[in-house]
C-alpha positions as CSV (number, residue, x, y, z in Angstrom):
1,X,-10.6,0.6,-20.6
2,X,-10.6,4.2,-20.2
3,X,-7.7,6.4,-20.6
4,X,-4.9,6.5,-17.6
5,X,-5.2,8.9,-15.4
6,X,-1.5,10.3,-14.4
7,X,-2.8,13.8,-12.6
8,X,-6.7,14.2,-11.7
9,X,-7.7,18.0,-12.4
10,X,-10.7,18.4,-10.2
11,X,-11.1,22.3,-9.9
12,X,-14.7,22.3,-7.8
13,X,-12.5,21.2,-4.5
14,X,-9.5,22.8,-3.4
15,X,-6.5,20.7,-3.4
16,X,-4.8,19.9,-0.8
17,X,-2.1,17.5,-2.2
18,X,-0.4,14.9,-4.0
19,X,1.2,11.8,-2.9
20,X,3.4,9.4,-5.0
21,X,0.0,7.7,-6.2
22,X,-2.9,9.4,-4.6
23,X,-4.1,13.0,-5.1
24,X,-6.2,14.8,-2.2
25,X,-8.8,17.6,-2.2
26,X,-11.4,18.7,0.8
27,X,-15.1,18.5,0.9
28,X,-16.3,20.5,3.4
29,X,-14.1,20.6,6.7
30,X,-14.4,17.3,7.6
31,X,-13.7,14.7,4.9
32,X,-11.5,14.1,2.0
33,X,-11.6,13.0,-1.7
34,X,-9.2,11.1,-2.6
35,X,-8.6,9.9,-6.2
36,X,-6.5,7.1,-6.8
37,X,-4.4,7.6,-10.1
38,X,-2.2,5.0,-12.0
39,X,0.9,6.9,-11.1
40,X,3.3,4.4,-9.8
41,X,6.6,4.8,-7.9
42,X,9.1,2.9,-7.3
43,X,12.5,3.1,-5.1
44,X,10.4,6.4,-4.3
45,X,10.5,8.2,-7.2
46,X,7.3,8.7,-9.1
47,X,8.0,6.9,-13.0
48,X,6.8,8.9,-16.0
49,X,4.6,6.6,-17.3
50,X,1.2,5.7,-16.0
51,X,0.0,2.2,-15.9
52,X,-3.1,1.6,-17.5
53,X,-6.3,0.6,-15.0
54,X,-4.0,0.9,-11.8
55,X,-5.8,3.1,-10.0
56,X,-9.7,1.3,-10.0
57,X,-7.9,-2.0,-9.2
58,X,-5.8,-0.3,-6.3
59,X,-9.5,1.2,-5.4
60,X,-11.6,-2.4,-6.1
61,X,-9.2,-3.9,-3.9
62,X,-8.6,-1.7,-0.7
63,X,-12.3,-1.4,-1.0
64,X,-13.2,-5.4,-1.0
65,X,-10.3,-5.2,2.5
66,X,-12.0,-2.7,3.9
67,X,-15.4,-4.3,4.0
68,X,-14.1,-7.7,4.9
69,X,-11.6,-6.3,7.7
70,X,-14.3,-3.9,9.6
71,X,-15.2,-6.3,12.3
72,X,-11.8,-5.6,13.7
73,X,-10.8,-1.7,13.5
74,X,-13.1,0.9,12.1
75,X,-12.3,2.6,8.5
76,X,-12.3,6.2,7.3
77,X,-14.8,5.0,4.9
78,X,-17.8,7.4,4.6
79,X,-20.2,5.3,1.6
80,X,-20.8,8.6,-0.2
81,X,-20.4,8.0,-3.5
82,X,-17.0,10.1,-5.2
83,X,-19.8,11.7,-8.0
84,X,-21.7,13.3,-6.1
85,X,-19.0,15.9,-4.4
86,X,-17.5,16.7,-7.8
87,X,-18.7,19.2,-10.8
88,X,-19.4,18.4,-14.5
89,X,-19.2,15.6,-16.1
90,X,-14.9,15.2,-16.9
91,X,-14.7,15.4,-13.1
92,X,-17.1,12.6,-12.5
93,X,-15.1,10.6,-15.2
94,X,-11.9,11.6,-13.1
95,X,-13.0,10.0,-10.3
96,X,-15.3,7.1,-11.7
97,X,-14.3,4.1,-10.0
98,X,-11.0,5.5,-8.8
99,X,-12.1,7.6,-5.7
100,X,-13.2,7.6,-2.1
101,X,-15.0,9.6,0.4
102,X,-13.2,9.4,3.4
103,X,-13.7,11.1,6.8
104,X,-10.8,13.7,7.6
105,X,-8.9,12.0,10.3
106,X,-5.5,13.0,12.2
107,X,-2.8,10.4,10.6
108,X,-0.4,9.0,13.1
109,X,3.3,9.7,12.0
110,X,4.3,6.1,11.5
111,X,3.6,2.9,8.7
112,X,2.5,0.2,10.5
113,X,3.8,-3.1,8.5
114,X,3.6,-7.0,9.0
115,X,6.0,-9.1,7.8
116,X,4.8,-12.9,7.5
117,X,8.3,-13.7,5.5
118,X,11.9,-12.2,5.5
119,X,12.3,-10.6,2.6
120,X,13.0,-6.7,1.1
121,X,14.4,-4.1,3.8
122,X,13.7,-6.8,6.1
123,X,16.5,-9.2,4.8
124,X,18.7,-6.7,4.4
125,X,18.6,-5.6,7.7
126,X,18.7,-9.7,9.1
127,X,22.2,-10.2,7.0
128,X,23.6,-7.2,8.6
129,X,22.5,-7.3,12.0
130,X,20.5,-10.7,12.5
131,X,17.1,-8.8,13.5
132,X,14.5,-7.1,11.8
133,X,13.3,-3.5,13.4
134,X,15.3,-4.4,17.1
135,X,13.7,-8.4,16.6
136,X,15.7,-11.0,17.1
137,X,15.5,-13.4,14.8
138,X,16.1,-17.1,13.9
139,X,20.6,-18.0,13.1
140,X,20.4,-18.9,9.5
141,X,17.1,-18.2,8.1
142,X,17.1,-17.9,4.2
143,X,15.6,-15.6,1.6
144,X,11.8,-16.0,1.4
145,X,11.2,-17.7,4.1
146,X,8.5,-17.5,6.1
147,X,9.0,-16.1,9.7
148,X,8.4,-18.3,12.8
149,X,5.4,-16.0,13.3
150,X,4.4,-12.6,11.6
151,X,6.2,-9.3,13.2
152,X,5.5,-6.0,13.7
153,X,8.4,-4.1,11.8
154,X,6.9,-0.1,11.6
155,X,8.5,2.6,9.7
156,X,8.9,6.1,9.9
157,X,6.8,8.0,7.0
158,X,8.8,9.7,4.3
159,X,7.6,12.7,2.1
160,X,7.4,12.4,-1.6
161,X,11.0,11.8,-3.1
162,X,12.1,10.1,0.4
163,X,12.8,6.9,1.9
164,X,10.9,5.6,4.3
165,X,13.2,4.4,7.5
166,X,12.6,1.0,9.8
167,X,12.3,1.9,13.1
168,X,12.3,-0.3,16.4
169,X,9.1,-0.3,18.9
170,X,10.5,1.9,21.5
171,X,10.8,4.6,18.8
172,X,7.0,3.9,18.2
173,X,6.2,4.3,21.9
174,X,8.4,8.1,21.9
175,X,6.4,9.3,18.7
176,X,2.6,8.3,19.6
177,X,2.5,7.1,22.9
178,X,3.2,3.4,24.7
179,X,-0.6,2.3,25.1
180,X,-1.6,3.6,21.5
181,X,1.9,2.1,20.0
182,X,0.6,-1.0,21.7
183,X,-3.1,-1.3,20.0
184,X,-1.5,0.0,16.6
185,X,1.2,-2.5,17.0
186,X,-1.8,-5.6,17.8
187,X,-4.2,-4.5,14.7
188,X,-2.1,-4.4,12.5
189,X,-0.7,-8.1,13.3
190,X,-4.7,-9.3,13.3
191,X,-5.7,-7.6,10.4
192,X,-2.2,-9.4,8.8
193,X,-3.1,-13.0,9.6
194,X,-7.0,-12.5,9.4
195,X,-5.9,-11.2,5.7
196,X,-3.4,-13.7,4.8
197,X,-5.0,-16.6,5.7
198,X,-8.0,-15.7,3.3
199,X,-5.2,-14.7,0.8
200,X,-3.5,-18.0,1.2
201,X,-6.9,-19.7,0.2
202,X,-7.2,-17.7,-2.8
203,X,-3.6,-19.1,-4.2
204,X,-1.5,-15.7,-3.2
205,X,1.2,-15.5,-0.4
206,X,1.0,-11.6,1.9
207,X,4.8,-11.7,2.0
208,X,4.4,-8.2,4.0
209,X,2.0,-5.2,3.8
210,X,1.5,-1.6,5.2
211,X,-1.0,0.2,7.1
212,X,-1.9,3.6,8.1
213,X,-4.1,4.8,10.8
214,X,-5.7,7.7,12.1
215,X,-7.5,9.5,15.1
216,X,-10.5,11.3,15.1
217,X,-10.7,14.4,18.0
218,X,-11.2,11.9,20.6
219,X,-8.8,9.9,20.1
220,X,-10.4,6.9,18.2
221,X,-8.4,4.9,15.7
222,X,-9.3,4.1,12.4
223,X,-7.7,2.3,9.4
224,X,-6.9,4.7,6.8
225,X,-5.2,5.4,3.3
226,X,-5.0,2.0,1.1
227,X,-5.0,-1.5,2.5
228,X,-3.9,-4.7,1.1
229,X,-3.1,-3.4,-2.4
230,X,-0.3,-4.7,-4.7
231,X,0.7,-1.5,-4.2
232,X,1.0,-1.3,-0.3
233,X,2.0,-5.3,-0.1
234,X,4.4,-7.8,-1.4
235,X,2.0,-10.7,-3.3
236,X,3.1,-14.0,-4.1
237,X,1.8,-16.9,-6.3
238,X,1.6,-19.7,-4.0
239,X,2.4,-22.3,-6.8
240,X,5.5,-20.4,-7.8
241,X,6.8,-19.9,-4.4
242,X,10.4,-21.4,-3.5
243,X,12.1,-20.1,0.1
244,X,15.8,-18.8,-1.4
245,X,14.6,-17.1,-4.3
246,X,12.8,-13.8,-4.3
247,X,9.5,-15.3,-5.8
248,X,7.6,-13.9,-8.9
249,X,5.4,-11.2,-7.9
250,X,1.8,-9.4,-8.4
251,X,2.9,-6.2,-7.0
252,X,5.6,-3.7,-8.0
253,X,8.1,-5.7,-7.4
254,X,8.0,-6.7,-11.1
255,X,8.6,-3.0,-12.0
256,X,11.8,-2.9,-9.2
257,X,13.0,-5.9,-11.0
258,X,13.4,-4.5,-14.5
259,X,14.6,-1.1,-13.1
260,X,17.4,-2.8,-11.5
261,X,18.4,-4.0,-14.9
262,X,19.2,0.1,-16.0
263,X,21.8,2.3,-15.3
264,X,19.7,3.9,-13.3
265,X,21.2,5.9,-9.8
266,X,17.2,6.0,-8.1
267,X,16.5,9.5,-8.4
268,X,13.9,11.8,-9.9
269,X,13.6,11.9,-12.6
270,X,12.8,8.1,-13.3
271,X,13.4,6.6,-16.4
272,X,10.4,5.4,-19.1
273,X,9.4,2.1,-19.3
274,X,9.1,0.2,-22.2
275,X,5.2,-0.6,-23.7
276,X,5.8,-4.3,-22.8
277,X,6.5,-3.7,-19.5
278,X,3.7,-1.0,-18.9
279,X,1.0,-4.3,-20.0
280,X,2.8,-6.8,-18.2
281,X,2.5,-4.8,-14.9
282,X,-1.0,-3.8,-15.7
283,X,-1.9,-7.4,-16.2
284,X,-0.3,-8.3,-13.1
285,X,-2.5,-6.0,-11.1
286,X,-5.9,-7.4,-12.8
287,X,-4.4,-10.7,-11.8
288,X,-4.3,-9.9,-8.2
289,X,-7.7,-8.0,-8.3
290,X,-9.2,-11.1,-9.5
291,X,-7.2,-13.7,-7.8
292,X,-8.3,-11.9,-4.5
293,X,-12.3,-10.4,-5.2
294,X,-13.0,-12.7,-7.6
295,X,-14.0,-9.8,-10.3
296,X,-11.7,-8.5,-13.2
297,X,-11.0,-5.3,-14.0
């Protein structure tokens, strides 16, 4: 396994950012490479230490999605291979693996997440207030379980260092629009079951997962950013699941769980995490990548 990869240093493209996981430069005016480190953040703050191999799985697995979800929205994909756009040979080590092309595209201002089961911000929200994002759910539902049917609970989008904030789907509507809120709104519930009921066959429960989409200048939508990653999704074992417990996990949720064991008060800076639980995490990522594709990493 080669070295982690906290910061990417590609100085032949001009920067234009860096997310909690994902760092960003321009080729040319109209696409993006985007190299997928093995930061990882959690409660929003960006932890100190890398975990090892994070960033090809993250990149094996949005890429396996993205192939086997394009019958039903189109992807920011371009095919051109992350090599070619870079200089010297560190820079094609950088983003070996890691990387993607991707057409420049105008992101809409929301995160468009399913939820198949209550669970996270969701549960919270359904002990205070009985619904999740304005929905109206179910008297007496219990941790873990699985939702009558899978809803459509978006979010606003936070910078780095910021939470992210559940919004309802007249909010939606006011920030992009009622006819595009409605197509975003129906995608992302399809390209939730489609994923989940291939997931489901593979031995992994999609508790919940994210999406982001973008337009291009005439208005087309396309799936963007990540998809389906432990990273952007809450994955279950299906033999370990139990409705009332928060189930064992192949995401960050793992990392969430031993951080709640610290004093910690969930600001920057994060604390560092012991070598055990750097492999265990790193292991549980492989896990997923090979639960799901069928490859290791």
């Amino acid at each position: 396994m080669t070295a982690p990869l906290f910061e990417s240093s590609i100085k032949s493209l001009p920067l234009l950012g860096r997310g909690k996981v994902r760092d960003i430069y321009a080729v040319g005016e109209d696409k993006l490479l985007v190299v997928t480190t093995d930061r990882l953040s959690a409660f929003d703050v960006i932890l100190p230490d890398p975990i090892p191999g994070k960033g090809q799985v993250l990149t094996a697995v949005a890429d396996f999605w993205f192939g086997k979800l394009a019958h039903v929205i189109p992807n920011h994909l371009t095919g051109i291979d992350p090599e070619t756009v870079v200089g010297g040979e560190d820079e094609k080590a950088q983003v070996r693996d890691r990387a993607i092309v991707v057409r420049r595209l105008k992101p809409l201002p929301i995160e468009a997440v399913a939820r198949g089961y209550l669970i996270g911000s969701g549960w919270k929200d359904y002990q205070t207030t009985g619904k999740v994002c304005g929905i109206e759910l179910p008297v007496g539902l219990k941790l873990a379980q699985q939702l009558p049917q899978p809803i459509f609970t978006p979010a606003t989008k936070a910078e780095v260092g910021d939470h992210d904030e559940n919004i309802d789907f007249a909010t939606v509507e006011r920030l992009i629009g009622a006819e595009l809120a409605a197509k975003v709104r129906d995608v992302t519930l399809r390209l939730y079951k489609e994923a989940a009921l291939y997931a489901r066959v593979r031995g992994i429960i999609i508790a919940d997962t994210k999406f982001e989409f973008g337009q291009d200048e005439t208005g087309r939508l396309y799936l963007i950013d990540e998809i389906l990653t432990p990273d952007s999704s809450r994955f279950w074992p299906a033999d370990q699941y139990q409705m009332g417990t928060s189930p064992p996990s192949f995401d960050k949720q793992f990392i969430r769980d031993y951080l709640e064991t610290l004093d910690w008060d969930k600001k920057a800076p994060g604390p560092r995490l012991p070598p055990e639980i750097i492999a265990n995490t790193a292991a549980k990522y492989r896990e997923a990548l090979s639960r799901l594709v069928g490859v290791s990493a």
